[in-house]
C-alpha positions in Angstrom: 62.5 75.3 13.0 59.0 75.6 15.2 59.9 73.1 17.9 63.5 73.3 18.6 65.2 69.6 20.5 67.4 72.2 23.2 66.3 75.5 24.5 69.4 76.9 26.0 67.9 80.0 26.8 64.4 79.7 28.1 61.1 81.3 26.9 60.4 82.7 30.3 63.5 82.8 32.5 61.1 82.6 35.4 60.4 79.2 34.9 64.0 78.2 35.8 63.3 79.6 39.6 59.9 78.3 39.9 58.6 76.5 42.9 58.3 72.3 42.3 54.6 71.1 42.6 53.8 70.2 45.9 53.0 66.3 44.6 54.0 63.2 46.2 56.3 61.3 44.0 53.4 58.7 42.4 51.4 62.3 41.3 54.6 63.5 40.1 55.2 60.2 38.1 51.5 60.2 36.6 51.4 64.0 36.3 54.5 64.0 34.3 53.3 60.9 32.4 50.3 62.7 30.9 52.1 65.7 29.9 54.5 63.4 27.9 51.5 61.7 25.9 49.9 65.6 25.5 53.2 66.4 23.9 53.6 63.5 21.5 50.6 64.0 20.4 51.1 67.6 19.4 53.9 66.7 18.0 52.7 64.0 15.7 49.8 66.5 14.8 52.4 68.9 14.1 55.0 66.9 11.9 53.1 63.8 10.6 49.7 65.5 9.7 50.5 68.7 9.1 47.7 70.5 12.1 48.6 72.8 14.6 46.5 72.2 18.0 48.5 74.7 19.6 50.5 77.6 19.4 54.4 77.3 19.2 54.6 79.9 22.2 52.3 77.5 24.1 54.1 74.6 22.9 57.5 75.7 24.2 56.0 76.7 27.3 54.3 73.1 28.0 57.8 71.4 26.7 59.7 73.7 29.4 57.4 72.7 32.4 57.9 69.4 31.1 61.5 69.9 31.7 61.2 71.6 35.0 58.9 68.5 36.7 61.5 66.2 35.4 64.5 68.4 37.4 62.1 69.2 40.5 61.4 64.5 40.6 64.7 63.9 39.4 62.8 62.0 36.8 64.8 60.8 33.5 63.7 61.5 29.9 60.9 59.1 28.6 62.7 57.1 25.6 62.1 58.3 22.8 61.3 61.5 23.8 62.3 63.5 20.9 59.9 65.8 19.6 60.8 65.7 16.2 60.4 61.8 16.3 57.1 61.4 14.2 58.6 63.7 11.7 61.3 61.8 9.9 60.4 61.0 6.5 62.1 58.6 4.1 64.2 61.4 2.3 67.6 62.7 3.4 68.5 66.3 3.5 71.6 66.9 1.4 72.6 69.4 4.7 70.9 69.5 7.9 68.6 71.6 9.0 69.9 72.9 12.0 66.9 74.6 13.8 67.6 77.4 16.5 68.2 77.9 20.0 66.0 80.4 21.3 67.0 83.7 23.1 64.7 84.8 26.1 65.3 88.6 26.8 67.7 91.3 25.5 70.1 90.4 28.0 70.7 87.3 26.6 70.7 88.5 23.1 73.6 90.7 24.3 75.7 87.9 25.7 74.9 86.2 22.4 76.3 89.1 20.6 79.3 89.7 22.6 82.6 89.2 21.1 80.7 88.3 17.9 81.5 89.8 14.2 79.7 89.8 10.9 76.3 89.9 12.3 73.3 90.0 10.3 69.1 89.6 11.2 66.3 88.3 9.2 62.5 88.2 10.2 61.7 84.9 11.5 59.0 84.1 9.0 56.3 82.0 10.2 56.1 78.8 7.7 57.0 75.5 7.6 60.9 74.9 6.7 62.0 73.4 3.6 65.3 72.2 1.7 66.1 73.1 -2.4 67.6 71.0 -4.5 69.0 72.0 -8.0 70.9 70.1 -10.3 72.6 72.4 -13.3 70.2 75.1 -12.4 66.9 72.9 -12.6 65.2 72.1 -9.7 65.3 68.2 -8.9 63.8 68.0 -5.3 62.0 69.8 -2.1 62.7 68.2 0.8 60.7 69.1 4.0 62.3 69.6 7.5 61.0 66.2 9.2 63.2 65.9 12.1 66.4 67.9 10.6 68.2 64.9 8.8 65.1 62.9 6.9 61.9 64.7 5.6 59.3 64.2 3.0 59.2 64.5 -0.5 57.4 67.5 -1.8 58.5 67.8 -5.0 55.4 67.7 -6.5 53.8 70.2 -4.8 57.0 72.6 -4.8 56.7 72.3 -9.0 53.2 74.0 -8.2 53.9 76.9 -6.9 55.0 79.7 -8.6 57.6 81.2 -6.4 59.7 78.1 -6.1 61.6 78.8 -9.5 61.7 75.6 -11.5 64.8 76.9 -13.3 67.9 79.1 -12.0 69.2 81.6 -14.3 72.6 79.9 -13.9 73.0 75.8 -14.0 73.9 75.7 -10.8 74.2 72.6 -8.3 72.7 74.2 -5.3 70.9 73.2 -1.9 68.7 76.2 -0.2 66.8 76.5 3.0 63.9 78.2 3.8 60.2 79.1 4.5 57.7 78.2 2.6 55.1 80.6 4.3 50.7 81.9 3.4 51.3 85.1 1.7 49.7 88.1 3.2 48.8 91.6 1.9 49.9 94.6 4.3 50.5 92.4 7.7 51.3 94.2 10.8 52.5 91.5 13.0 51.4 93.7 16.4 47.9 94.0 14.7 47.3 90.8 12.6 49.3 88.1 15.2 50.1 84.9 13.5 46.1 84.4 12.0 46.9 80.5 11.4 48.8 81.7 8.1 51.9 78.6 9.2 48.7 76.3 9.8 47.3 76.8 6.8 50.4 76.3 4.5 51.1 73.0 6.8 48.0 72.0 5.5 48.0 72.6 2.7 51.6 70.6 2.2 49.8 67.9 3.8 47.8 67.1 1.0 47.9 65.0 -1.9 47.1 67.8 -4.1 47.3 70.8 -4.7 44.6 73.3 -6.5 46.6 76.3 -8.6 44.5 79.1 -6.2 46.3 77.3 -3.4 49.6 77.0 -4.5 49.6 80.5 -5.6 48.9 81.8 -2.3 52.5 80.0 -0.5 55.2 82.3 -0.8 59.0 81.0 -0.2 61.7 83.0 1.6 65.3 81.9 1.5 66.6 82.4 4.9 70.4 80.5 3.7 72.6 78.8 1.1 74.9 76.2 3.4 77.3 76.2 0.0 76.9 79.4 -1.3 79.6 82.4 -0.8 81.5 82.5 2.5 80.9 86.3 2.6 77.2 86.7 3.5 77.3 90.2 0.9 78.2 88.6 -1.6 75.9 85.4 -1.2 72.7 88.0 -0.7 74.0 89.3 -4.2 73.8 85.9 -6.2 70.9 85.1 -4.2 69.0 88.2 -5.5 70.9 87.6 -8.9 69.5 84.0 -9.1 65.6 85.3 -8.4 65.7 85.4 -4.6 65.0 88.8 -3.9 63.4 89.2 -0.5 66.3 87.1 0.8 69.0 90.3 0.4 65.9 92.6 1.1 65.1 90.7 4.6 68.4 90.4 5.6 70.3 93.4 7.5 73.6 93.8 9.0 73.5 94.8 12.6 76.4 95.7 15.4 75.0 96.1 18.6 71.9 95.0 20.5 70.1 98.3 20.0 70.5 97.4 16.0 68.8 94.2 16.5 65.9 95.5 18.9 65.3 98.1 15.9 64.7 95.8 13.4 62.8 93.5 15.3 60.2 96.4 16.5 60.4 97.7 13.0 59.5 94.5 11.2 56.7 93.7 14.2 55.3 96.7 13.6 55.5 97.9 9.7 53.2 95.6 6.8 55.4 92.7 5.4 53.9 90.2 3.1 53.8 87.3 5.4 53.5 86.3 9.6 56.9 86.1 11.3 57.0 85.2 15.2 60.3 86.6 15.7 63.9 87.4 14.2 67.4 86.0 13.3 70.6 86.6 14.7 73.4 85.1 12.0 77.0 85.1 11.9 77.6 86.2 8.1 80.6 83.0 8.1 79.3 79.6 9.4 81.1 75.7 8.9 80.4 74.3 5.3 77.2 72.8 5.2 78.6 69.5 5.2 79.9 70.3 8.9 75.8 71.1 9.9 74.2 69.1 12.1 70.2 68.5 12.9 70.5 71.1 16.7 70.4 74.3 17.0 74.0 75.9 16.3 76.3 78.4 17.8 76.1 80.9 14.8 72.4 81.5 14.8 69.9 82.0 17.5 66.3 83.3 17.3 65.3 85.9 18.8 61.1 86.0 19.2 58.7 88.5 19.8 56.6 88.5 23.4 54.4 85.7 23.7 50.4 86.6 23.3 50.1 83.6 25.6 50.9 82.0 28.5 50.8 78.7 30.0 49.7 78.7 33.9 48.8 76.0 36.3 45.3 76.6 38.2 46.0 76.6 41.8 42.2 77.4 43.1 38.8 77.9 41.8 37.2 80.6 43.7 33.6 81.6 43.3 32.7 85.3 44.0 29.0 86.3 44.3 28.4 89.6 43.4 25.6 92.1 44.8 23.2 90.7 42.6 23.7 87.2 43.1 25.3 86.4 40.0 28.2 84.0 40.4 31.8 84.6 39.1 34.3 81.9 39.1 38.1 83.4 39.1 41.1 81.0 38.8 43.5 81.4 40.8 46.7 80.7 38.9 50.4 80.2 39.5 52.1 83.4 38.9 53.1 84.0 35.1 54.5 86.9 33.1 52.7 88.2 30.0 52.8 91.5 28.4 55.4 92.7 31.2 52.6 92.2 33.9 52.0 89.4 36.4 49.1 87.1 36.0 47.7 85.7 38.9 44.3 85.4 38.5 41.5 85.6 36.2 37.7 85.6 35.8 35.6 82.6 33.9 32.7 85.4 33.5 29.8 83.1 34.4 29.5 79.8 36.5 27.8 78.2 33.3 31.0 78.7 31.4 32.9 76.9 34.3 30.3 74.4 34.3 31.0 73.3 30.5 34.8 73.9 31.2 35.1 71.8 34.5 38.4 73.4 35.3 39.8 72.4 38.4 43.0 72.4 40.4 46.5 71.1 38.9 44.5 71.7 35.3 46.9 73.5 32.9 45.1 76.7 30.7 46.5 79.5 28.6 46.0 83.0 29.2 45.9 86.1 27.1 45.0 89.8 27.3 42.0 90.9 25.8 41.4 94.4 25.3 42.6 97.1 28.2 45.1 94.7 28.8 42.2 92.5 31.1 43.6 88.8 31.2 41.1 86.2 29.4 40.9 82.4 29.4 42.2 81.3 26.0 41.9 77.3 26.1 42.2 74.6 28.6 45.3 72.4 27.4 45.6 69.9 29.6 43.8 68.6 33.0 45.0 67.2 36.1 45.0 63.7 36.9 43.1 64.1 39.9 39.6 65.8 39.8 39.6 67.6 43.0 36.2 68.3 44.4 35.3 72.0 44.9 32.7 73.6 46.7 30.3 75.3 44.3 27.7 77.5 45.1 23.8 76.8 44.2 22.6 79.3 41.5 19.4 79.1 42.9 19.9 80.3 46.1 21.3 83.7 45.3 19.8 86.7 43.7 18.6 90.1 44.3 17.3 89.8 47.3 19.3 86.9 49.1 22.4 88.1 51.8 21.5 91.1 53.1 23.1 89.4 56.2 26.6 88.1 56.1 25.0 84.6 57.6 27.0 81.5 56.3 27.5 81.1 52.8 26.3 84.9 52.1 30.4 86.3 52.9 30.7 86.7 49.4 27.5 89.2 47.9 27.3 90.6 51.5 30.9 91.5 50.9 29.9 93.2 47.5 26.4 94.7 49.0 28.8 96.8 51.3 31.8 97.3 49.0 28.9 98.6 46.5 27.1 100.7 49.3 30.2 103.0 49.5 31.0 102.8 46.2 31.1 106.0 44.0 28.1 104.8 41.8 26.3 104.8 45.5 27.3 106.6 48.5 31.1 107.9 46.9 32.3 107.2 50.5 35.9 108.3 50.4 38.6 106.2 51.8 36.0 103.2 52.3 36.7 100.4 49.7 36.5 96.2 49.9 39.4 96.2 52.4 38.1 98.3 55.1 34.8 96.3 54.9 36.6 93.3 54.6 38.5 94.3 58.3 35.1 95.5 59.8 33.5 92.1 59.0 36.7 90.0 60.3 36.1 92.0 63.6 32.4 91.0 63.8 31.5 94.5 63.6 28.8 94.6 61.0 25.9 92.2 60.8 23.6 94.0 58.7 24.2 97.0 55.5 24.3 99.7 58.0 25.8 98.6 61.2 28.5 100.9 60.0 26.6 104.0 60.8 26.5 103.5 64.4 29.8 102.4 65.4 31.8 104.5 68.5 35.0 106.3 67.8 36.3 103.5 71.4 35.0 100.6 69.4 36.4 101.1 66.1 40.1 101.9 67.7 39.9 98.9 69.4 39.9 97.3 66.2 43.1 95.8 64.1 43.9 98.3 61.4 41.9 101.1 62.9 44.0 104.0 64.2 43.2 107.4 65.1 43.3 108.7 61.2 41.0 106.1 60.2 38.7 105.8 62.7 38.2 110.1 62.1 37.4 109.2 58.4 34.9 106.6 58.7 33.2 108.5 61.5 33.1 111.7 59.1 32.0 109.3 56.0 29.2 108.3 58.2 28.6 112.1 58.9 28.4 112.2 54.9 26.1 109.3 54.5 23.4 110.9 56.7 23.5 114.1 54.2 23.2 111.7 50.8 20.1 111.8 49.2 17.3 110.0 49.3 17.6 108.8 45.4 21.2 108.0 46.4 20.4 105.6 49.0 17.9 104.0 47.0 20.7 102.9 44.7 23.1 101.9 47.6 20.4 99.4 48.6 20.2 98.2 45.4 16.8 99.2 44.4 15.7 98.1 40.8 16.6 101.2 38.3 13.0 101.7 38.0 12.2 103.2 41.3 14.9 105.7 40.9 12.9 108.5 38.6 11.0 111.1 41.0 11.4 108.8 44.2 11.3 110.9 47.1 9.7 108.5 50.0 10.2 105.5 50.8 6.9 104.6 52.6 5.2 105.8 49.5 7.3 103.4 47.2 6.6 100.6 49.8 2.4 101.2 49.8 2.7 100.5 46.1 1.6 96.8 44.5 3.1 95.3 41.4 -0.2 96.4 39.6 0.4 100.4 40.8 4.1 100.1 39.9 2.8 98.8 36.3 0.4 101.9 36.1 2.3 104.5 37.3 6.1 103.2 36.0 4.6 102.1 33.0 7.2 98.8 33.2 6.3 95.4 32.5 5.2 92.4 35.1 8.7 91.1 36.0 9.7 94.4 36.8 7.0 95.2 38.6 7.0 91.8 40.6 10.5 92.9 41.4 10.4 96.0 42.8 7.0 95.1 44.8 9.3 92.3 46.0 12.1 94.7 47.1 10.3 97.5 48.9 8.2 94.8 50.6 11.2 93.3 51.9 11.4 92.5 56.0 15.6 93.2 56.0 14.6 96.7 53.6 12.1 97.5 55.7 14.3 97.4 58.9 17.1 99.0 56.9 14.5 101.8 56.0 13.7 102.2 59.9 17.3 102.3 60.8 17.9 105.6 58.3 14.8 107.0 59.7 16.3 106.8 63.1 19.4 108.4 61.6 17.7 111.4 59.9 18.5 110.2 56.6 16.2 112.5 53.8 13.1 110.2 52.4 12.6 107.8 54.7 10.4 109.3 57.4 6.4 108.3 58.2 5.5 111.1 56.3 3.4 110.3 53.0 0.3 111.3 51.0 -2.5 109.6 51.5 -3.6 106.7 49.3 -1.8 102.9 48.4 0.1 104.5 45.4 0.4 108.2 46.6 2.8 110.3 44.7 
């Protein structure tokens, strides 16, 4: 079962101790509202048309917070809030399909296991669940899970495909349940993830039809028998006697948690021929199957592997403006686990992405880890009610050249100028990163890049933060500074790439048009427009002054004669 009615043990046991919304109760009533009408619509995508606009992980995440704002409101159930409600179909299973409760952490596999005997696990293959009929060995019907106790009739489509045997080799009256699941050569569940192979045999079931190619490529997996054998050894033995081979192949007995966390590494890790999300904790004895009912029962439980997602409520936008001018916008999210590590934040990449995304405040996104482990916007899922109006900064008025002083609205690249300056790509200041900066600027200490260099050993003490050990090191990294070379500086300012081969003067690099940086540089007429622009610079040219006053190499009067002297 993908979307279980009762989660006993949650997804992320975090979520049960996380803070309520701040929301007055009207927010909290039309907050709550819209989250109900996201999730019945995923649902009837999910069970009455056979699509999948999200992932189950994602899913169970938005049902949970659904749950949470409901405890942190006291605010009852909408009627007819069962998920499984557009799934019902006009055909009754013969015995229920039961679904699981799912088990959070190892710890509460453990409890589940506890006092617990004849336990067995099976991958948790990642299909769409279906019932068996057969009557005197010959099958009569294919049921699909609908909401556990009706479902539709795919009989049809289950005479196409190959590896639902139309005949038993005994002329049995049997009822089976299982997967019918997208077969897959050689998939490694930590490599391949889920790639829509459960969406595409929903689909697929969906339709009115179904070409041979297609039917050839579902697979079926038998993951019980409700009326088979009590003993589960000897039910995996007529199973595998009756055709249904990966069923005794898939299923392993187990002891002990460390048995369980074996086979659920092994079978996330090694090639099996379909997705799985998970495994299967069973008790080999269970109540006949005329005992079962449609919610997830003691004797089973899920078990599913880490999510590769995670639901997370946007608290902030924040806009960073790098050295450059280019604008960043990071969301700053509510706290969520992923991959062991907590997410709080993460970067949009460009303000032109934010702009087509419009995510704001109280807006509801899932995250993921791309590559390095660096977290990454998957999807916006749902938005807030309330469009809260942000404070976005003008492209225009940032670039290159703009906050060289920390003047209103230029905190942010000024910020990054210095952080940059001392940087090791620059300067390799040691000691000095974004938070000493950071303190020097809150203590009004540094109004222009180099400000730095002629603080007093008495002022800097007298600043929060600064004691005698610090104050020694930033007085000695300015010592350093003075020694760096003149090429070295140059990039510390930020001076276009271009400048950097064989620069040894500044002055000389200042005397030179766009046309002699074209000759000489041989680079092209934005480039050249650029670095004219820089070196002719007022707030360069009083930097320059300020390291010729502190003896720094390259920037004294001194120059060959001639506009574009060398």
């Amino acid at each position: 079962m993908k979307r279980p009615i009762a989660l006993l043990f949650l997804l992320f046991p975090g979520l049960a101790c996380a803070s309520c919304p701040d929301w007055t109760a009207a927010k909290a009533a039309r907050e709550t509202l819209a989250l109900q009408q996201r999730l019945a619509d995923w649902d009837q995508a999910y069970h009455r048309d056979g699509r999948s606009p999200i992932a189950d992980e994602l899913y169970d995440q938005a049902r949970q917070t659904l749950q949470h704002w409901q405890q942190c409101f006291a605010l009852a159930p909408a009627t007819g809030a069962d998920p499984l409600r557009a799934a019902a179909g006009p055909i009754a299973h013969p015995v229920a399909q039961t679904g699981l409760d799912k088990l959070a952490e190892e710890k509460a596999v453990a409890a589940w296991i506890a006092g617990r005997e004849d336990l067995w696990i099976q991958p948790k293959v990642d299909g769409v669940a279906v019932t068996l009929v057969y009557r005197r060995g010959r099958l009569q019907q294919a049921i699909s899970r609908g909401d556990g106790r009706r479902g539709q009739d795919w009989t049809a489509h289950a005479r196409q495909i190959p590896t639902i045997p139309q005949a038993l080799s005994e002329p049995l009256d049997a009822v089976f349940q299982g997967e019918l699941y997208w077969r897959r050569e050689q998939h490694r569940q930590v490599r391949d993830g889920g790639a829509a192979a459960r969406a595409t045999v929903a689909g697929l079931l969906n339709r009115n039809a179904l070409e041979a190619e297609e039917a050839a490529g579902i697979g079926l997996f038998l993951w019980d028998w409700p009326d088979g054998p009590a003993q589960m050894t000897e039910r995996l033995a007529q199973l595998k006697a009756l055709g249904f081979a990966d069923s005794a192949a898939f299923t392993q007995p187990i002891a002990s948690v460390a048995e369980a966390a074996h086979w659920r590494d092994r079978w996330y890790r090694e090639p099996l021929p379909f997705a799985t999300d998970g495994v299967v904790l069973r008790q080999g004895r269970r109540p006949d199957g005329e005992r079962w009912i449609a919610a997830p029962p003691s004797w089973a439980a899920a078990w599913k592997y880490p999510p590769n997602q995670a639901l997370a409520r946007v608290r902030n936008v924040q806009f960073n403006i790098g050295r450059s001018g280019r604008i960043t916008p990071i969301l700053q999210l509510d706290p969520v686990q992923l991959d062991g590590r907590q997410l709080r934040r993460v970067s949009l990449g460009s303000l032109q992405r934010w702009q087509q995304l419009d995510i704001r405040p109280g807006d509801q996104v899932a995250v993921d880890l791309a590559g390095y482990s660096v977290p990454r916007l998957a999807e916006v899922l749902w938005r807030s009610s309330e469009r809260e109006v942000l404070e976005v900064p003008d492209a225009a008025s940032y670039h290159a050249l703009s906050c060289l002083r920390p003047t209103p609205g230029c905190e942010s690249q000024f910020h990054a100028r210095l952080a940059w300056l001392g940087s090791r790509d620059a300067l390799a200041l040691s000691g000095i990163g974004p938070g000493t900066w950071q303190q020097l600027l809150d203590a009004g200490a540094v109004h222009s890049l180099l400000d730095w260099m002629n603080l007093q050993p008495a002022q800097l003490q007298a600043m929060p933060g600064f004691g005698e050990a610090r104050t020694a090191n930033l007085l000695r990294q300015t010592e350093i500074a003075r020694q760096r070379s003149f090429r070295q500086w140059l990039r510390a300012l930020g001076a276009p790439p271009a400048a950097l081969p064989g620069a040894n003067n500044w002055q000389q690099l200042a005397d030179r048009s766009a046309g002699d940086w074209q000759r000489s540089h041989a680079v092209g007429v934005k480039q050249a427009r650029q670095l004219e622009a820089f070196f002719s610079h007022p707030e360069l040219q009083l930097l320059a002054q300020t390291l010729q006053a502190q003896g720094v190499d390259g920037f004294s009067e001194d120059r060959a004669p001639g506009r574009a002297a060398q």
